[in-house]
C-alpha positions in Angstrom: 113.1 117.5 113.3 115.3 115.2 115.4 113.3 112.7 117.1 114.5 110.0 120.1 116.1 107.2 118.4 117.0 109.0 115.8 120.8 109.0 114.4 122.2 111.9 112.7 123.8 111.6 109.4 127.7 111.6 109.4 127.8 111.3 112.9 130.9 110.2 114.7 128.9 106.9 116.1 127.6 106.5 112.5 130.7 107.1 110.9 132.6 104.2 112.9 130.3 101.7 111.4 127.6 101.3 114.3 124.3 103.1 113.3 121.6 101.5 115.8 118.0 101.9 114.2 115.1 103.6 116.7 112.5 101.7 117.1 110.1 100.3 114.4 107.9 103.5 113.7 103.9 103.1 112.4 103.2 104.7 108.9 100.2 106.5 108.9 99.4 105.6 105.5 99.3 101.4 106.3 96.5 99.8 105.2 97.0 97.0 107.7 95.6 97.1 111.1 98.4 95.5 112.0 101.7 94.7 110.3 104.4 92.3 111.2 108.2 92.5 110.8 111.0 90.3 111.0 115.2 90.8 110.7 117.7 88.2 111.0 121.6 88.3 111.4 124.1 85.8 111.6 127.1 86.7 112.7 130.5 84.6 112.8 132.9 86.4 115.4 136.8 85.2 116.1 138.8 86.8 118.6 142.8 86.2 119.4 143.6 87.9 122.7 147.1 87.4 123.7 147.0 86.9 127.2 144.3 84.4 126.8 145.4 80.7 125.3 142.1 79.7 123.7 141.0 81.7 120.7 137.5 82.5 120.4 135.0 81.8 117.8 131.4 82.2 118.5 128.7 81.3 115.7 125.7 82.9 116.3 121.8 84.0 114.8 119.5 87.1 115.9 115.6 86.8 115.1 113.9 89.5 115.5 110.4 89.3 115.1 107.3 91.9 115.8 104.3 93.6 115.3 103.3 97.4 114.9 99.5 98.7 114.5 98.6 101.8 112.4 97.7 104.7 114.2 94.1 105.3 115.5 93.7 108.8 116.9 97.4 109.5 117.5 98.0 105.8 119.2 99.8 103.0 117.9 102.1 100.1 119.8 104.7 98.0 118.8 105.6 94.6 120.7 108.7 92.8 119.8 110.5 89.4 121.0 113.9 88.1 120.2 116.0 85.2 119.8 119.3 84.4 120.0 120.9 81.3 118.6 124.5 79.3 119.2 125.1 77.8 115.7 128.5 75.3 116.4 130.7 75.2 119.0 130.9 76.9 122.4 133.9 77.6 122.3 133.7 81.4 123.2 133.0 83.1 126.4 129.5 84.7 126.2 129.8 86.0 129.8 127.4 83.5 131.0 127.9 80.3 130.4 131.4 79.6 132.6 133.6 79.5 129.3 136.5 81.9 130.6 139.2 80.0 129.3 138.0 81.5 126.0 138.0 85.6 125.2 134.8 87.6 125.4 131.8 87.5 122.6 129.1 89.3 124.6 126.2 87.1 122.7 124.8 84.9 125.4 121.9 82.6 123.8 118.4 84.0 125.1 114.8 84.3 123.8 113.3 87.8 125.2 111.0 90.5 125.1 113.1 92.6 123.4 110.5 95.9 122.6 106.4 96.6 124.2 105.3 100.5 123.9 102.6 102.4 123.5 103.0 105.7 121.6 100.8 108.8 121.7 101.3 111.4 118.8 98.1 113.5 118.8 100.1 116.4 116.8 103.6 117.0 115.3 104.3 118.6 118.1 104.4 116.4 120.8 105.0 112.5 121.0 105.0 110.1 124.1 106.4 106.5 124.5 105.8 104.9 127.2 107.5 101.1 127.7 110.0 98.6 127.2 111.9 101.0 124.4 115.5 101.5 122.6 116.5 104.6 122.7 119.2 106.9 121.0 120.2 110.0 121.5 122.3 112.2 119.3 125.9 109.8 118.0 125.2 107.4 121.3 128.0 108.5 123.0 126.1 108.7 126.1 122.9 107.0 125.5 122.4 104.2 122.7 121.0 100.8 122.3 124.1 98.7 121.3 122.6 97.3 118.0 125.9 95.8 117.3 125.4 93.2 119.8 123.1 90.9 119.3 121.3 91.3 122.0 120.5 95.2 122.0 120.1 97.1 125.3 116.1 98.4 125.6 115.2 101.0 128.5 112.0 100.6 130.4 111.0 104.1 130.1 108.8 106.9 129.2 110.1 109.5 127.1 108.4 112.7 125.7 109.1 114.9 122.8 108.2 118.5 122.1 108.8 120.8 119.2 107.9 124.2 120.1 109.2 125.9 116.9 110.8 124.7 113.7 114.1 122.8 113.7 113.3 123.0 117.6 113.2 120.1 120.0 113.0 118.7 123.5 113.4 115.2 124.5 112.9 114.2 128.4 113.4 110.3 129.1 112.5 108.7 132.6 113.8 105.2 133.2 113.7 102.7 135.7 115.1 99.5 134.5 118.1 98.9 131.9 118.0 95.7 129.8 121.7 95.4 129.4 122.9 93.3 126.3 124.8 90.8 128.4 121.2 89.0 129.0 119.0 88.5 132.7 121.1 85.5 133.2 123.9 87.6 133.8 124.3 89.6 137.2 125.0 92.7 135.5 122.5 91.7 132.6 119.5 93.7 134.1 120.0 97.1 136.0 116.6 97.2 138.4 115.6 100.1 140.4 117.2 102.6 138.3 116.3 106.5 138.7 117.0 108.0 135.5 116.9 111.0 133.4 117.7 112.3 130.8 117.2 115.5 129.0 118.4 117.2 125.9 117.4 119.8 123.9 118.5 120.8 120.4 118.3 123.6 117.5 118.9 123.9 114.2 120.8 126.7 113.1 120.9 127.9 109.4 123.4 127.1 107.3 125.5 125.4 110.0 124.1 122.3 112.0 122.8 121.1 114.9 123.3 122.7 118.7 122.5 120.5 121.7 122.6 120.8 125.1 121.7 117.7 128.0 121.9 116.8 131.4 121.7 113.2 132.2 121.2 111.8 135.4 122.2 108.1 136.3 121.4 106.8 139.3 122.3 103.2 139.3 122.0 101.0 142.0 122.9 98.1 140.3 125.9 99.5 139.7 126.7 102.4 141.9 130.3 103.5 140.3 129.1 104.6 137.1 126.0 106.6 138.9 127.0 110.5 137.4 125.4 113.3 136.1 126.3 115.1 133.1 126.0 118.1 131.4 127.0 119.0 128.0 126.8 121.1 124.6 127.0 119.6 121.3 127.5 121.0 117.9 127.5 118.8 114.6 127.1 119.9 111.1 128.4 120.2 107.4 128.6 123.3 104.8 129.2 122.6 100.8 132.2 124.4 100.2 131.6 123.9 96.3 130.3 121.1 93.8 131.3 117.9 95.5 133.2 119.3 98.0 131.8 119.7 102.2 133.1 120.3 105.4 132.7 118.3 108.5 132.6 119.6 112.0 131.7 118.1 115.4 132.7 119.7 118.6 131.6 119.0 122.3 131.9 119.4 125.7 130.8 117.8 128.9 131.6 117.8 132.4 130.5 114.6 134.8 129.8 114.6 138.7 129.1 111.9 140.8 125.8 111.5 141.6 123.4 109.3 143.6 124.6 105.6 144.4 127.7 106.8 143.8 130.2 106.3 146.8 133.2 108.5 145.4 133.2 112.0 144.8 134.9 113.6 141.4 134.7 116.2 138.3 135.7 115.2 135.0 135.6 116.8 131.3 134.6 115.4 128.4 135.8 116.9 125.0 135.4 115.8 121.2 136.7 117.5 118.3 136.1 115.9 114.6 136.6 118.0 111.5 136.6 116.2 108.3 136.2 116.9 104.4 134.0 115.2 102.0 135.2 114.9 98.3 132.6 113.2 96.3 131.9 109.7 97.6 134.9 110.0 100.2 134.6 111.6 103.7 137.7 111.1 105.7 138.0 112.5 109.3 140.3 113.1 112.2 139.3 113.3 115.4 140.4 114.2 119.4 138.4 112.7 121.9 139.4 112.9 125.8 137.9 111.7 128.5 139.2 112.3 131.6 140.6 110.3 134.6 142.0 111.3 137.8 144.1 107.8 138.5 141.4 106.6 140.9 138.1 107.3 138.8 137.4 108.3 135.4 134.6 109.7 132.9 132.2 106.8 132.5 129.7 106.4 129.5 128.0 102.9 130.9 124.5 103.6 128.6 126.5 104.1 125.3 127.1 102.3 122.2 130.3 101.9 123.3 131.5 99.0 120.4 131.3 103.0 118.2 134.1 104.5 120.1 137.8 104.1 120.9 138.2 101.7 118.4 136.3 98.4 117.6 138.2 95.9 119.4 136.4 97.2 122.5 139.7 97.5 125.0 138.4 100.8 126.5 134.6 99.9 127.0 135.2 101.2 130.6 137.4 104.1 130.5 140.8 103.3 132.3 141.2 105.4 136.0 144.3 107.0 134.1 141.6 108.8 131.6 141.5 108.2 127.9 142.8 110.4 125.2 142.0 109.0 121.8 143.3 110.6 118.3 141.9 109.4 115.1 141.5 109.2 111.6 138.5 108.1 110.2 137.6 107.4 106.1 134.3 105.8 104.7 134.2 105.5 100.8 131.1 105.1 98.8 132.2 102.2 96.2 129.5 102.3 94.4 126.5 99.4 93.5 127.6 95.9 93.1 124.6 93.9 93.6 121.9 96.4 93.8 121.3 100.1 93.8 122.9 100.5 97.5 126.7 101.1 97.0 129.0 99.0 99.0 130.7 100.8 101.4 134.3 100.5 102.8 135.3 102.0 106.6 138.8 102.7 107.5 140.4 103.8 110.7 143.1 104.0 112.9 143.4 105.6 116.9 146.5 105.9 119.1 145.4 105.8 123.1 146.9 107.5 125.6 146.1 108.3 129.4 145.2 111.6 130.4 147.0 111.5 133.8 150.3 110.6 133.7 151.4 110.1 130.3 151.2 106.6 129.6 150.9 105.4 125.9 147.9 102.6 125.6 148.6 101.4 122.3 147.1 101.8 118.6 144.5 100.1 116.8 143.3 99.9 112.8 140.2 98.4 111.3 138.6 98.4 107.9 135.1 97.2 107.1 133.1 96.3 104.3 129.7 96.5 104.2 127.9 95.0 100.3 124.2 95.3 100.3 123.1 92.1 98.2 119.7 92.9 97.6 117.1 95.8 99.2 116.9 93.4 101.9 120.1 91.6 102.6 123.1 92.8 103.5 126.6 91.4 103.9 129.3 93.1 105.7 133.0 91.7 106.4 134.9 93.7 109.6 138.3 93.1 111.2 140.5 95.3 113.6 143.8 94.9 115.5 144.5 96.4 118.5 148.4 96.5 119.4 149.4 97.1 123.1 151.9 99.0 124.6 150.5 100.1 128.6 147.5 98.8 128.7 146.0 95.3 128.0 146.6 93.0 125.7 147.3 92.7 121.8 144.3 91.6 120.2 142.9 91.0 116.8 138.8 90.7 115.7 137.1 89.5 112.9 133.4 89.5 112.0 131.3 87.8 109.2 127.5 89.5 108.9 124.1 88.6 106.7 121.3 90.4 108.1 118.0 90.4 106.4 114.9 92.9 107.0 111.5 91.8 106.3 
């Protein structure tokens, strides 16, 4: 059963090194009346953008701290605040605090109600959420929370789930408020008065994968370009060829509208394909992703995990008006335990960008990351990627430092 929030296994926002967890779920079985949880991240983040004199370096700590109750008669609630910290320097532009002279680091210092909901599950078959909520949907390419930042983005929302049959299931999501990661300080930090919605349905079909089909509508006053609707068919799954041997295959199509708030008028497609093979502890995959641009507007994805896709330097968080045509190659390798029972795990890619209207060649980009689990609860993880420019922005390198515990 896929539930909202949930992330598939091997999926392409998964496989680029950005799983976001759903939110904390209650254990029947607890013994506690009420249990209390707490994760931590420090992250050290430097960024060298060419066009911009100042490097950036930007030293910062999450806390994440809540409580969930067991369930009495299918209800339980979770409320959740969070913190985050500058540890050194400023010198990095968090997108609130004036410091342009430095490049981006999205991580504006804040203490906030990060999660408050109230769930009903009075059978398997249905569950409601109703709250200040992540929520993911799918490989987040059109709805996620962000958990790479370190602020996440959290929906005020109600959301519903039915399962009307085995490996069945629909998911409707109402939201009127987006808590963006940039933070309220910032003027794009909250989007207020928000009408949308977002539905998906999906099946399981034997011996293959998953089949989905959505429609989301986002009506965005807070931002009224990127108000679209969208409507799209999914299909991700895997089939053992032999011992230690799988195929890999994700395909999908969308096509986007204006809608609502939205001043222009315009049609664009969406398409993904990923086929990949997995050889043991190796699974290494190419992909062709398109989204596409007229020269005046393009396919926007505003509610995504966007730091997942089109590489991880983030130069294409909003999709250029020339479209975006991105071909991949993707590797994760399974190193095996070094610490603890977890194996380490090492991520490799590489994407060369081009426009979809009118031919021009963005640029290229690789990245490797290592991620070392040092005990059940901590983790370490070393990242960088290069981004080299050709016809569109700027060259620019990234590296991150991460220790995140979970308690």
């Amino acid at each position: 059963m896929v539930l909202i929030g949930s992330v598939a296994p091997w999926s392409s926002a998964a496989a680029q090194g950005t799983p976001a967890p759903s939110a904390p779920t209650v254990s029947p079985a607890s013994p506690d009346p009420i249990t209390p949880y707490l994760h931590a991240r420090y992250r050290l983040e430097t960024v060298d953008q060419v066009d911009i004199a100042q490097s950036a370096t930007a030293s910062t700590l999450r806390l994440r701290a809540g409580l969930r109750t067991a369930v009495w008669n299918g209800l339980s609630a979770v409320v959740e605040g969070e913190a985050i910290v500058r540890l050194g320097p400023r010198d990095y532009n968090d997108t609130v605090n004036g410091r342009t002279a430095y490049p981006a680091v999205p991580d504006p210092t804040d203490v906030l109600l990060n999660q408050a909901y109230v769930r009903w599950q009075p059978a398997r078959e249905l569950d409601v959420v109703a709250g200040r909520q992540t929520v993911n949907l799918d490989n987040q390419r059109w709805v996620g929370s962000v958990d790479w930042r370190q602020n996440d983005q959290t929906f005020d929302a109600v959301r519903v789930g039915i399962a009307p049959a085995t490996g069945a299931r629909i998911d409707y999501v109402h939201s009127w408020r987006v808590n963006r990661v940039f933070g309220p300080d910032s003027p794009q930090g909250i989007w207020r008065d928000s009408n949308i919605h977002l539905l998906r349905g999906s099946a399981t079909v034997p011996s293959a994968g998953t089949l989905t089909a959505y429609g989301y509508w986002l009506d965005l006053p807070a931002a009224p370009a990127l108000s679209s609707r969208s409507f799209g068919v999914r299909f991700a799954g895997e089939h053992a060829l032999r011992d230690g041997l799988k195929l890999h295959l994700t395909g999908e199509y969308a096509h986007q509208r204006s809608h609502g708030a939205n001043p222009r008028r315009f049609g664009h497609d969406y398409w993904l394909i990923e086929p990949g093979i997995g050889v043991g502890p190796v699974v290494a995959r190419v992909g062709y992703e398109r989204l596409e641009g007229d020269g005046t507007t393009a396919l926007q994805t505003p509610l995504a995990t966007l730091h997942a896709f089109n590489g991880w330097t983030d130069r294409f968080l909003t999709t250029p008006a020339d479209g975006l045509r991105d071909l991949y190659g993707d590797l994760q390798w399974r190193l095996g335990p070094v610490f603890t029972d977890a194996p380490a795990t090492l991520r490799l890619q590489w994407h060369d960008f081009n426009a979809t209207h009118g031919g021009r060649n963005y640029g290229r980009e690789a990245g490797a990351w290592l991620t070392v689990p040092v005990t059940r609860r901590i983790t370490t993880s070393f990242k960088l990627s290069h981004y080299a420019a050709q016809q569109f922005a700027s060259d620019t390198t990234k590296a991150w430092l991460s220790i995140e515990a979970r308690y």
